[in-house]
C-alpha positions in Angstrom: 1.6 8.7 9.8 5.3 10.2 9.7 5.7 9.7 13.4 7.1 7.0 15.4 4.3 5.2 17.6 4.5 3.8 21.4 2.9 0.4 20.0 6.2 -0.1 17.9 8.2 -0.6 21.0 9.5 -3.5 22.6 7.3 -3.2 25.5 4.3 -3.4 23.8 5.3 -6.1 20.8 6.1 -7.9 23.6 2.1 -7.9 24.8 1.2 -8.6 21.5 4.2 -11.3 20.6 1.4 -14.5 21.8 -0.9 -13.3 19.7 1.3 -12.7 16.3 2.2 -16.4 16.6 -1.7 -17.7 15.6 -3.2 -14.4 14.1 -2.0 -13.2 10.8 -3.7 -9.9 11.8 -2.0 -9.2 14.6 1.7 -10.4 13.1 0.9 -7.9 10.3 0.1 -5.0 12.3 3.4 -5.7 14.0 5.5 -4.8 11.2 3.3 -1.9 9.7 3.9 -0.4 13.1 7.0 0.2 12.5 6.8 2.2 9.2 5.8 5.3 10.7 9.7 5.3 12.4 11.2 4.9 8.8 9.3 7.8 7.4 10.0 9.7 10.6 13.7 9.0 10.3 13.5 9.6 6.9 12.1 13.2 7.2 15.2 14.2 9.6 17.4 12.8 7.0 15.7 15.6 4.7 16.4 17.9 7.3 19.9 17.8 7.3 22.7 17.1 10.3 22.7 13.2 9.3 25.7 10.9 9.3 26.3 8.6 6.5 26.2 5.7 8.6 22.4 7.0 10.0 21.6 7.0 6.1 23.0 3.8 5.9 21.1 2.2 9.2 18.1 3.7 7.6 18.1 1.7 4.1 19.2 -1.5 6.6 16.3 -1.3 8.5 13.5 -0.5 5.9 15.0 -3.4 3.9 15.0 -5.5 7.1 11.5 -4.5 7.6 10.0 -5.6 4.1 11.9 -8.6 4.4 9.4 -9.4 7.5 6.9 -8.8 5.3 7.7 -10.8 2.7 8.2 -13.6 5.2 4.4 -12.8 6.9 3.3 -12.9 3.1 4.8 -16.0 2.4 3.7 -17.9 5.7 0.0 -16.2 4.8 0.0 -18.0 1.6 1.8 -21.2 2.7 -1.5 -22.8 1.2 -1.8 -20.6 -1.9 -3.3 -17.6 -2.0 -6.4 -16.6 -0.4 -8.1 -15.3 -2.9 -8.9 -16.0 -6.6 -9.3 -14.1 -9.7 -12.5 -13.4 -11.6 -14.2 -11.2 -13.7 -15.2 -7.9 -12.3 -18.9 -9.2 -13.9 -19.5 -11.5 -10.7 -19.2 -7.8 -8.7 -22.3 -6.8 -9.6 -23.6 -5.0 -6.9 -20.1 -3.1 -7.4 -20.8 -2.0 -11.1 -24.5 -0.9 -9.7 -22.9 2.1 -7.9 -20.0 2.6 -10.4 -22.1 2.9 -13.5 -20.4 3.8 -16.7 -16.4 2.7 -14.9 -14.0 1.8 -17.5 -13.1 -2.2 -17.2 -9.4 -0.9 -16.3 -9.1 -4.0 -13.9 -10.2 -7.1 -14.6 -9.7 -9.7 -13.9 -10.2 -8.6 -9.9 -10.0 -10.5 -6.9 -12.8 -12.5 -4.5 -11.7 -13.4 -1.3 -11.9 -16.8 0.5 -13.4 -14.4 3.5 -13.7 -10.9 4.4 -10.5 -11.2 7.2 -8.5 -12.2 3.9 -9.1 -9.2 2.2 -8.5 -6.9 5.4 -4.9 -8.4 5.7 -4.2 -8.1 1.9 -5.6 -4.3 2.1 -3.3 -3.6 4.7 -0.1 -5.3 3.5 -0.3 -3.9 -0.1 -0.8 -0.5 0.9 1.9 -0.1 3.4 4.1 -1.8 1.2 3.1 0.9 -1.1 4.1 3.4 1.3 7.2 1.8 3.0 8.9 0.4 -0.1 7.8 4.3 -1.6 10.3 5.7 0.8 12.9 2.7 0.6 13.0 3.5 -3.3 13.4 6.9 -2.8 16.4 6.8 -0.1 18.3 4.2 -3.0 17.8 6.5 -5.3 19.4 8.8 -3.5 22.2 7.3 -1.5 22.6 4.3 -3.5 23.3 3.6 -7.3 21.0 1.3 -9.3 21.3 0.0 -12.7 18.4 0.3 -14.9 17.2 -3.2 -14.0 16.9 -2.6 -10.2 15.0 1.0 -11.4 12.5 -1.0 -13.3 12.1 -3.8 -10.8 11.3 -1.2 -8.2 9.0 0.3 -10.4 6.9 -3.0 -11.0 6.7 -3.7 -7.1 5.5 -0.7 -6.4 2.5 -0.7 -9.5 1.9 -4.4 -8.4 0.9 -3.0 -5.0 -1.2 -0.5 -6.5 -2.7 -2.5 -9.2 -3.5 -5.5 -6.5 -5.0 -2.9 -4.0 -7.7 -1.3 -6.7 -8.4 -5.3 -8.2 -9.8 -5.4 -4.2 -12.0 -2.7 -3.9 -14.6 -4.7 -6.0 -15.0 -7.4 -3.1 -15.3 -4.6 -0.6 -18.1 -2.6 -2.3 -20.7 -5.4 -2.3 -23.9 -4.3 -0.7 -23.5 -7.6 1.7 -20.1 -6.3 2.9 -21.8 -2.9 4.4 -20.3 0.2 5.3 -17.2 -1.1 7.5 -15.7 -2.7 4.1 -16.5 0.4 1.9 -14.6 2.4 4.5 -11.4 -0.1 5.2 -10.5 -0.5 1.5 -11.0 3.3 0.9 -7.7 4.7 2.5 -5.5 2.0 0.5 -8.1 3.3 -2.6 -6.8 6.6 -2.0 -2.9 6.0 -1.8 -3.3 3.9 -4.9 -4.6 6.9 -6.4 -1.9 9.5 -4.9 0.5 6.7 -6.6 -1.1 6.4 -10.6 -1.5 10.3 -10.4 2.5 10.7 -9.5 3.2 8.5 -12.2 1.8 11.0 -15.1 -0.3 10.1 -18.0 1.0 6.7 -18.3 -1.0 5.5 -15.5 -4.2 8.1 -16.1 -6.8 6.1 -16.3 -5.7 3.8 -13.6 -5.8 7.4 -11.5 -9.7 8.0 -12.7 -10.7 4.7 -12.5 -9.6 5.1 -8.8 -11.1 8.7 -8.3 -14.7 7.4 -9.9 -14.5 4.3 -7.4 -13.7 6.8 -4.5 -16.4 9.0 -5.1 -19.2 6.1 -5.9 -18.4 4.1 -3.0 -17.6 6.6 0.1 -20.0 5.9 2.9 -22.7 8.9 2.9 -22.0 11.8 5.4 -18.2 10.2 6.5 -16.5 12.1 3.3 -17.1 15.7 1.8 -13.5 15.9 -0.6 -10.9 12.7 -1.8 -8.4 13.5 0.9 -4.6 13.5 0.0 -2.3 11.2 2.0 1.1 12.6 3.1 2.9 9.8 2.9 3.6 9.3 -0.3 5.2 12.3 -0.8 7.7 10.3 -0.8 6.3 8.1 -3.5 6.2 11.6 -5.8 9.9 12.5 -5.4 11.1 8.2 -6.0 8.6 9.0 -8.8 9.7 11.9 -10.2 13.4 10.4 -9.8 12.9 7.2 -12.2 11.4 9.0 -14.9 14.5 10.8 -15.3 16.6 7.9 -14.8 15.1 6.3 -17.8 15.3 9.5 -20.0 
């Protein structure tokens, strides 16, 4: 996860360049690619022995590369988004195997179809991750204000809010075991994210540990498994709290 992949290079975008033209799936996984280089980078930066201007190249490209995001985003809901909000009531099936779960989110979101939901899954958590990182490296190469501190800190929680008002959709019985399994991970960093934050965000963290343990898939997990990258979410974290003290 915090190491550069073949499938990010040009060689092999180039295979898959046709494809990202008329599949949102495919253009999506083209960018998320690419994260694992950031963090990768990232970590040498943390290391030691780096230039300035690699620093600097660094914050270019992670900004570069949300900025493709935002753009896939923005041509995914050219028509509105694909999904709309309801009460977590309709779920029901969902509240069957999550008995007793605090209404920490609702309204929550159903999906025009199951594809939908994938790419949402997927862009919201490694926005989570990627824009984790980016935060951090501003924070400590870079001086924000206090308004650029707090609008970081409200992208980030949107991710992670938007991500656990999904799981609902995934954890229908007539979704099966693939959904319960692809909505998990993102379920998990979500998690790693509302427990850095402290006890302002404390029940968002045991709403998501009660969903995680409810919904895993029989035999796949024994223990919620911690997820490296947002190590990096910790320290960005760690380093607004004390910006706003």
């Amino acid at each position: 996860m915090r190491k550069a992949s073949m499938l990010d290079s040009p060689e092999w975008l180039a295979v898959t360049a046709r494809g990202a033209k008329v599949d949102p799936y495919v253009a999506l996984n083209d960018i998320c690619i690419c994260i694992p280089r950031l963090l990768e980078r990232t970590d040498k930066i943390a290391r030691g022995g780096v230039s300035l201007d690699e620093i600097d190249a660094l914050i270019d490209d992670s900004q570069l590369l949300a900025n493709r995001a935002f753009d896939w985003l923005s041509n995914f809901e050219k028509n509105g988004p694909r999904y709309n909000e309801v009460r977590v009531d309709m779920f029901q099936s969902f509240l069957a195997i999550c008995e007793d779960l605090p209404r920490v989110f609702d309204p929550v979101y159903d999906f025009h179809y199951f594809g939908a939901g994938i790419c949402y899954m997927i862009y919201w958590m490694s926005m989570l991750i990627m824009q984790g990182n980016t935060f951090k490296l501003l924070r400590q190469y870079r001086q924000l204000e206090l308004k650029q501190l707090m609008m970081w800190d409200r992208q980030l929680g949107g991710y992670a809010d938007c991500i656990c008002r999904s799981i609902p959709y995934n954890c229908r019985s007539m979704q099966g075991y693939a959904a319960k399994f692809g909505s998990l991970t993102p379920l998990v960093v979500a998690r790693k994210y509302y427990e850095m934050k402290g006890p302002s965000k404390e029940a968002e963290a045991k709403w998501c540990e009660k969903v995680y343990m409810c919904a895993r898939v029989p035999g796949l997990y024994q223990t919620p498994v911690p997820l490296e990258p947002l190590k990096a979410v910790k320290e960005t974290v760690d380093s607004s709290q004390k910006a706003y003290l």
